[in-house]
Structures are given as structure tokens and as C-alpha cells.
C-alpha positions in Angstrom: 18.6 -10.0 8.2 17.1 -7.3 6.0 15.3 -5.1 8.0 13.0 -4.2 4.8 11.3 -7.7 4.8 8.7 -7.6 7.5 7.3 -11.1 8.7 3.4 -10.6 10.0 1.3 -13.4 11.9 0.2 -14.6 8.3 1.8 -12.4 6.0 5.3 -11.9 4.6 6.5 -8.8 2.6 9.3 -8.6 0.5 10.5 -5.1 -1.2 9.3 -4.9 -5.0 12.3 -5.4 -7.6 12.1 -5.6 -11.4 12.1 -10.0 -10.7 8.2 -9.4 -9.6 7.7 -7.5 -12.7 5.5 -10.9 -14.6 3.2 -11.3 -11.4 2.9 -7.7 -10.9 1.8 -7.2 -14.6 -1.1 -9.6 -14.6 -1.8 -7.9 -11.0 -2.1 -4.4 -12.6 -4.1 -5.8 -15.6 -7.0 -7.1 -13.0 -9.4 -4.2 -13.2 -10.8 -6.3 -10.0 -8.5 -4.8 -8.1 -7.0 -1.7 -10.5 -10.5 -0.1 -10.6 -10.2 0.9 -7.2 -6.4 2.6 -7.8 -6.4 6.4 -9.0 -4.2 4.7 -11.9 -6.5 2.3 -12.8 -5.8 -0.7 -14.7 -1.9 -0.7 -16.1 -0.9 -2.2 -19.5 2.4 -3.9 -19.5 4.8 -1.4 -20.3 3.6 0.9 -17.7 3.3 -2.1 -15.1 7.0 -2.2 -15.7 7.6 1.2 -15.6 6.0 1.2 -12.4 7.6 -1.4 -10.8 11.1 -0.2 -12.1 9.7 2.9 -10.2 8.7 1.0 -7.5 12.4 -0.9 -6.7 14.2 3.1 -7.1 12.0 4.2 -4.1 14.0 1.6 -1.7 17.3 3.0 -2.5 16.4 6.8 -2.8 13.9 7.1 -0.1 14.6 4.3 3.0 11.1 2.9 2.1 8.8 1.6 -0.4 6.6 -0.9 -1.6 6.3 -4.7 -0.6 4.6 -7.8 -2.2 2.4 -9.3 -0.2 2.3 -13.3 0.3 0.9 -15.6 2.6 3.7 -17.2 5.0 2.1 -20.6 4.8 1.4 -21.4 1.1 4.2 -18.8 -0.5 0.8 -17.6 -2.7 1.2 -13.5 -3.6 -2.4 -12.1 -2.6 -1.2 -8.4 -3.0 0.8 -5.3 -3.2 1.0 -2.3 -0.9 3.3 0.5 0.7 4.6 3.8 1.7 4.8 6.2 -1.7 5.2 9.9 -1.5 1.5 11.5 -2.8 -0.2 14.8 -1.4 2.7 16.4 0.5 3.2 13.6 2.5 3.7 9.2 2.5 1.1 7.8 1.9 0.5 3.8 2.7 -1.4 2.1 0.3 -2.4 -0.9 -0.5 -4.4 -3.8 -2.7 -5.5 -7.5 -2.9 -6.4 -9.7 -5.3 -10.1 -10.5 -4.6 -9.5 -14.1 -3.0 -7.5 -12.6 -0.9 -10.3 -9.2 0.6 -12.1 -10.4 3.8 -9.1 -11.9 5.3 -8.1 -9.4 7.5 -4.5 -9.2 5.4 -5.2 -5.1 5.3 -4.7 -4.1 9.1 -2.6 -6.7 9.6 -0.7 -5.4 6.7 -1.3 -2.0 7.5 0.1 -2.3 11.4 3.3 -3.6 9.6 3.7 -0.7 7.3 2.8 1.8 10.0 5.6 0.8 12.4 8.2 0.5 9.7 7.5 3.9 9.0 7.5 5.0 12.3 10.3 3.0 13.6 12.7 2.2 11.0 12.6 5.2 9.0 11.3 7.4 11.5 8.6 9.1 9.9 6.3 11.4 12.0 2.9 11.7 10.2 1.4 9.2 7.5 -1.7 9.7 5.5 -3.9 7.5 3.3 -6.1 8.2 0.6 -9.2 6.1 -0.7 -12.4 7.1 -2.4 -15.4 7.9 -0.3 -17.7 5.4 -2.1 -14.8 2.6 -0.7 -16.3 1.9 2.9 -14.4 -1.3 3.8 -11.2 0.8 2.8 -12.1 3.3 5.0 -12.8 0.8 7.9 -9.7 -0.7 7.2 -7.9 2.7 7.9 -9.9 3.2 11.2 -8.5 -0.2 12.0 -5.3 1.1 12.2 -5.9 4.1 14.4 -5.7 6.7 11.3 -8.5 9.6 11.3 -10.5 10.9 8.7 -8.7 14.5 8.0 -10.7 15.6 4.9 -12.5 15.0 1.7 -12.5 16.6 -1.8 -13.8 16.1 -5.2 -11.4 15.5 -8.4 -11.5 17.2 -11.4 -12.4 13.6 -13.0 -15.6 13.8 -10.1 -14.3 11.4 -7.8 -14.7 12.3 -4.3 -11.6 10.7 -2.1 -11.1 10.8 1.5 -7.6 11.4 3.2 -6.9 9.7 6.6 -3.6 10.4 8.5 -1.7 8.9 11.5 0.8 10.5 13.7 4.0 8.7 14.8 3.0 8.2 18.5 6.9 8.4 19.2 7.3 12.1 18.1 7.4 15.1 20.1 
């Protein structure tokens, strides 16, 4: 069994590889969901540069990020994982907007959080989000991670950076 496929209640998530590279591109084209990414929305060449980028993480770094479908119908709702950003891994996520509301995020999020904690061993990971994204910040809370700090980006953006601790390390 691949330990890099993690089965939730609802949700199954299966490490990105160049074969998700059609969904993912009309994923990153929904400014629905993209408009809330630092990236923003993605054309199709750099949707596939991403994902290219995103299926090299696995084998260089242990961890990475997952598609995101519901167990029961096999229907991809979303996209989310551990990336290196600000010093640190990061967990991130998104979902398509039939998908918000659900409670996929902490259930998603409890996933991520103990695959980086037990599998790869990881002792801190943070999460960033923009201050003006509440249920994103709620969703963090969720999972247990605290509000560390906020700053402003040069583009005037204000984001928020959240952390957890690995409650196994010394």
C-alpha cells in the first residue's frame, strides 16, 4: 500500500502526477477558486509547469501535494498539500466551490497534518492565508494551528501565517 495515498472518512487523496495535468488545468483556470491563491489564476502552460513541479516534490522531498476526491462518487473537489514557502512547509489547500461548506478542509487538513507529522516527521508546519479570508482562517483554527503573525505585501495584501507544532517532538 502506498503510504502517500491517505483515505479520510469522505475523502481520498492521491499524490499529483503529470496524468492530473487536464483536470488540474481547468482547476487553475477557475479564478473561483485561483483568486484566493498568491498565484492567482494559471494559464495552461504554467498549470503544467506546476504540476510537473508538483509530482518532483514527492521524490525530492518525502511529501507533496494530493488531489482531492470524494471516496463515494470518484468526483475531484480539490487540490491541497505540504510545499516549502516562508522558511518552512506550509499546508495548503483549495476547493472547487461545490465543494466549500462541506467540511472537506479540516478533514483534509487533519490528514495532511499527521502525514507530516508521522510519516515524514516533520516538527513545525505553518499555513498562510489572507486576512480578509475568515473561513480560511477558521478552518486553520480547526485544526489546532495558531495565529503567529500578520504582514502586508508589497502588492498590499495583508496575509496571515498560522503554525502547528508536531505534538510528538521534543
Amino acid at each position: 500500500m502506498d503510504r502517500r495515498v491517505l483515505i479520510t472518512e469522505r475523502l481520498r487523496l492521491a499524490p499529483i502526477t503529470c496524468a492530473d495535468s487536464d483536470r488540474l488545468a481547468v482547476f487553475h483556470a477557475d479564478a473561483r477558486v485561483m483568486s484566493l491563491l498568491k498565484h492567482g489564476v494559471l494559464s495552461r502552460p504554467q498549470s503544467d509547469a506546476m504540476v510537473a513541479d508538483y509530482e518532483a516534490e514527492w521524490s525530492a522531498l518525502g511529501f507533496g501535494s494530493w488531489t482531492v476526491t470524494e471516496r463515494t462518487h470518484g468526483k475531484f473537489v480539490g487540490l491541497g498539500g505540504l510545499r516549502v514557502d516562508h522558511g518552512g512547509v506550509a499546508l495548503r489547500l483549495a476547493f472547487a466551490p461545490e465543494a466549500q461548506g462541506k467540511g472537506y478542509g479540516p478533514e483534509f487538513g487533519r490528514a495532511v497534518l499527521a502525514f507530516a507529522f508521522d510519516v515524514v516527521g516533520l516538527d513545525k508546519v505553518v499555513a498562510i492565508t489572507r486576512l480578509d479570508n475568515i473561513p480560511g482562517q477558521r478552518g486553520l483554527e480547526k485544526l489546532g494551528m495558531r495565529r503567529e503573525r500578520q504582514w502586508t505585501q508589497e502588492d498590499g495584501r495583508a496575509l496571515v501565517l498560522y503554525a502547528a507544532a508536531n505534538p510528538k517532538a521534543g
